[in-house]
matplotlib code that plots the C-alpha trace (Angstrom):
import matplotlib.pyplot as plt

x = [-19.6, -18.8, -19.5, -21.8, -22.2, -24.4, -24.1, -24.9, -22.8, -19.7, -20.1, -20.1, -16.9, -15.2, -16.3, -15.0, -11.7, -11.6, -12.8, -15.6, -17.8, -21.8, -21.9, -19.6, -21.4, -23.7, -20.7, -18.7, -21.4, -22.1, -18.2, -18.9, -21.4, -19.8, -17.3, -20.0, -20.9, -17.7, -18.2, -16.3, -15.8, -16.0, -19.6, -21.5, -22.4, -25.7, -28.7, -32.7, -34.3, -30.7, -29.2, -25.4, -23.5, -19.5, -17.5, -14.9, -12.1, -15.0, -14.5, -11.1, -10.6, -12.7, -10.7, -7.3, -8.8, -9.9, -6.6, -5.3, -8.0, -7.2, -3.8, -4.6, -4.8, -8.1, -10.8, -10.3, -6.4, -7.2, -9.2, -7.1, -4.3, -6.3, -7.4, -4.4, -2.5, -5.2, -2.9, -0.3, -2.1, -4.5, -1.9, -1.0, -4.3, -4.3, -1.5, -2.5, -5.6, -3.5, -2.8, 0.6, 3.1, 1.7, 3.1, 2.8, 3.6, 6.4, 7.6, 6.9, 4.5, 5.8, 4.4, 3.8, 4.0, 2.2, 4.0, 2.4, 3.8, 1.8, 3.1, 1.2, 4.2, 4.6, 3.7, 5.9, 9.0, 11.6, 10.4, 7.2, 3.9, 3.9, 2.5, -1.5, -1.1, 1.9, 1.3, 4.2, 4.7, 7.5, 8.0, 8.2, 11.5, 12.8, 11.8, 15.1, 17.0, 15.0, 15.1, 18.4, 18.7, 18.2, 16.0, 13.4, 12.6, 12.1, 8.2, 6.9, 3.8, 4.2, 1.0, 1.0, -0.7, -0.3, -1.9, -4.9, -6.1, -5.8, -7.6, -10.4, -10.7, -10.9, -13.8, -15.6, -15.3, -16.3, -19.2, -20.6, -18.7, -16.1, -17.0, -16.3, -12.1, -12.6, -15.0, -12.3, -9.6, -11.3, -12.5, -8.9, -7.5, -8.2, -6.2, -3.6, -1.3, -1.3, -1.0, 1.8, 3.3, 3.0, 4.4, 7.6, 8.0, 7.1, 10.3, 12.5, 12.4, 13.1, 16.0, 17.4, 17.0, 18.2, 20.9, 24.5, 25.7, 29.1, 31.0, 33.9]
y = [30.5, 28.6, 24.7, 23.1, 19.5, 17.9, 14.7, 12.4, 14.0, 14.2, 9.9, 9.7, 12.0, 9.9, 6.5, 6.6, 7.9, 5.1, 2.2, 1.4, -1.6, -1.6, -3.3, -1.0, 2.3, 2.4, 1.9, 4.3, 7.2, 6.2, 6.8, 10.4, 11.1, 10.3, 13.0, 15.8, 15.4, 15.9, 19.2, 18.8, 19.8, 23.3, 24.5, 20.9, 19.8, 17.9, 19.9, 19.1, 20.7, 22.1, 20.4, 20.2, 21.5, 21.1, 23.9, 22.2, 23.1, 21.3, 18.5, 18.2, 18.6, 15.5, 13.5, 14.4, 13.3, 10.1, 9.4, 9.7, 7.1, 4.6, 4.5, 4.1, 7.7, 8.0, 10.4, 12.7, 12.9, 12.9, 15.7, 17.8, 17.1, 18.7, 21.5, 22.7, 22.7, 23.2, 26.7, 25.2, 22.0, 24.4, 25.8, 22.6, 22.1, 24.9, 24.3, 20.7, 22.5, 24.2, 23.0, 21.6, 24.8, 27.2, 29.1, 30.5, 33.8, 33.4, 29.9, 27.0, 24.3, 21.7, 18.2, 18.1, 15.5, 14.9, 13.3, 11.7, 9.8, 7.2, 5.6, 3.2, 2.6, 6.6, 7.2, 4.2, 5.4, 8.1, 10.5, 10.2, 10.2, 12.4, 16.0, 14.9, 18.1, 17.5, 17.2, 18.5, 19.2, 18.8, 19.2, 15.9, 16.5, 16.6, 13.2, 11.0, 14.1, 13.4, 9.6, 10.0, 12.1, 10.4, 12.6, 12.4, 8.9, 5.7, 5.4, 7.5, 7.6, 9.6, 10.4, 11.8, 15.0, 16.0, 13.0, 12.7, 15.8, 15.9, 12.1, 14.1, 16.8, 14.6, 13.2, 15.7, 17.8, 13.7, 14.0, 18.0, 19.0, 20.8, 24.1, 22.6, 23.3, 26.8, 27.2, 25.0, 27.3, 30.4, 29.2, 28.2, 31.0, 33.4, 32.1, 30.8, 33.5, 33.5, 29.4, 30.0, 32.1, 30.1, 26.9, 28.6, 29.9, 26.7, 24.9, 28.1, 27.2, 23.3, 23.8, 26.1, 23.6, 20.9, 22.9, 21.6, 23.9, 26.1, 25.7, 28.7]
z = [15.0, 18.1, 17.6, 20.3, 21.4, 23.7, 25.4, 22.6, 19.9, 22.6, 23.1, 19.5, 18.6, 22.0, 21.2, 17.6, 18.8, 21.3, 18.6, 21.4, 20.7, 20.3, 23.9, 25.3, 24.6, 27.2, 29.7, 28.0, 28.0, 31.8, 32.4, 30.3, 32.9, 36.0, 34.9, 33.9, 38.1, 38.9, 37.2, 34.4, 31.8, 33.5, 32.2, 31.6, 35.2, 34.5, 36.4, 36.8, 33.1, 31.8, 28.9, 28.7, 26.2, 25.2, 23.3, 21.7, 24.0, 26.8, 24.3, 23.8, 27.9, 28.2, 25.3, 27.2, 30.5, 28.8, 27.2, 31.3, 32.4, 30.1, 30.7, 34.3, 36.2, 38.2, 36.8, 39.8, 39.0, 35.0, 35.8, 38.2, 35.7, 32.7, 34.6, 36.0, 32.6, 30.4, 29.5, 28.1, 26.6, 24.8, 22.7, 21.8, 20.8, 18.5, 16.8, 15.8, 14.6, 11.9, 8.5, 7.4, 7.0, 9.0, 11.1, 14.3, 15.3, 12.2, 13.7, 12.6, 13.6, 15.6, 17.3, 21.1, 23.4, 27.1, 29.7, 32.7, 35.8, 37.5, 40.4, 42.6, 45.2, 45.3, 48.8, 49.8, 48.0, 48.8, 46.8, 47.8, 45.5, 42.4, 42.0, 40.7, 38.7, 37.2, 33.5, 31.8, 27.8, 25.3, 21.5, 20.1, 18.8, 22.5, 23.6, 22.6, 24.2, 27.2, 27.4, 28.4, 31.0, 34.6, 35.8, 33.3, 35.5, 34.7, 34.8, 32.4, 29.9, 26.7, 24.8, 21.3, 22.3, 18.4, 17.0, 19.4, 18.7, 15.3, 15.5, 17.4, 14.6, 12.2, 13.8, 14.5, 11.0, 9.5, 11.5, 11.2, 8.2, 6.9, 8.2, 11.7, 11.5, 11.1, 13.9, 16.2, 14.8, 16.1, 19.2, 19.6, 18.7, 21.0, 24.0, 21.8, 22.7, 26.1, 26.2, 23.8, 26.1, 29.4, 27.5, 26.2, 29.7, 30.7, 28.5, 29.3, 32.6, 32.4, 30.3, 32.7, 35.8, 33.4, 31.9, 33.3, 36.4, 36.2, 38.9, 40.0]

ax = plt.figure().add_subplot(projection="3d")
ax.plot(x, y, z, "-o")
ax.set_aspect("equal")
plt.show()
């Protein structure tokens, strides 16, 4: 069975994953809000006599887009970030769902990383400003392999995609119960295949542009 949150139980699940204070609760659930009329998550926009509900994938979209506000991206870039590359992020969901040793699809589980670039000075600079839906993804184990390389960039926020949604599980199953991971597993599950299969194409294609070039 699908799980179901409304607007109260989605504050509480956020706020403890944010440590926020008694006096900041209100503030924080106005900030929840202000992102339900900007129609997201897709499905909760807030109308006259309708109650909003979250899914849990509504719920983890709005944890992720958090996570980008609070390191400084605005809510319209968090969520046009989320959105576009909610595909590949929602395999790596899934597999943080999983308990130690699983496997997927015969391979084994591994930790995921989410990379954002926020630059103030963008449109001032050479470059120019970064894509806003640029949100791109790599296994954790790739992340000293990619500090190196120049164009990785020198301005770059790494979140702990693996960790923060586990921390949000773990919330969520301390406040409805136990039962709660299987019903995120399933929901999870069924567009696990395809995200898995847009990520790896995803990382195919990166380490082919990053891949040194043969010259004849």
């Amino acid at each position: 069975m699908s799980l179901s949150f409304t607007t109260t139980d989605a504050e509480q699940v956020l706020a403890a994953l944010h440590q926020i204070v008694p006096s900041g609760r209100k503030p924080f659930l106005a900030r929840l809000r202000h992102l339900q009329r900007l129609g997201f998550p897709a499905g909760v926009k807030p109308g006259k006599g309708r109650a909003v509900a979250y899914s849990f994938t509504g719920l983890m979209q709005t944890a992720v887009a958090l996570e980008l506000i609070r390191a400084g991206a605005s809510p319209a870039r968090a969520i046009k970030a989320v959105s576009a590359n909610w595909g590949a992020l929602s395999f790596t969901v899934f597999s943080a769902s999983l308990d130690e040793g699983s496997l997927i699809n015969g391979k084994p589980l591994r930790g995921w990383i989410w990379v954002l670039r926020l630059d103030a000075l963008g449109e001032l600079a050479a470059q120019g400003p970064d894509n806003p839906m640029r949100l791109p993804i790599y296994p954790t184990e790739d992340v000293a392999r990619l500090l190196q390389q120049e164009d990785f960039g020198w301005r770059v926020l790494l979140f702990q995609g693996t960790r923060i949604t586990k921390a949000v599980i773990d919330i969520v199953v301390d406040h409805f119960g136990l039962n709660s991971r299987i019903s995120i597993q399933d929901e999870l599950r069924d567009e696990s295949d395809r995200s898995e299969a847009e990520l790896e194409t995803r990382l195919a294609q990166r380490d082919a542009a990053a891949a040194p070039k043969e010259h004849s």
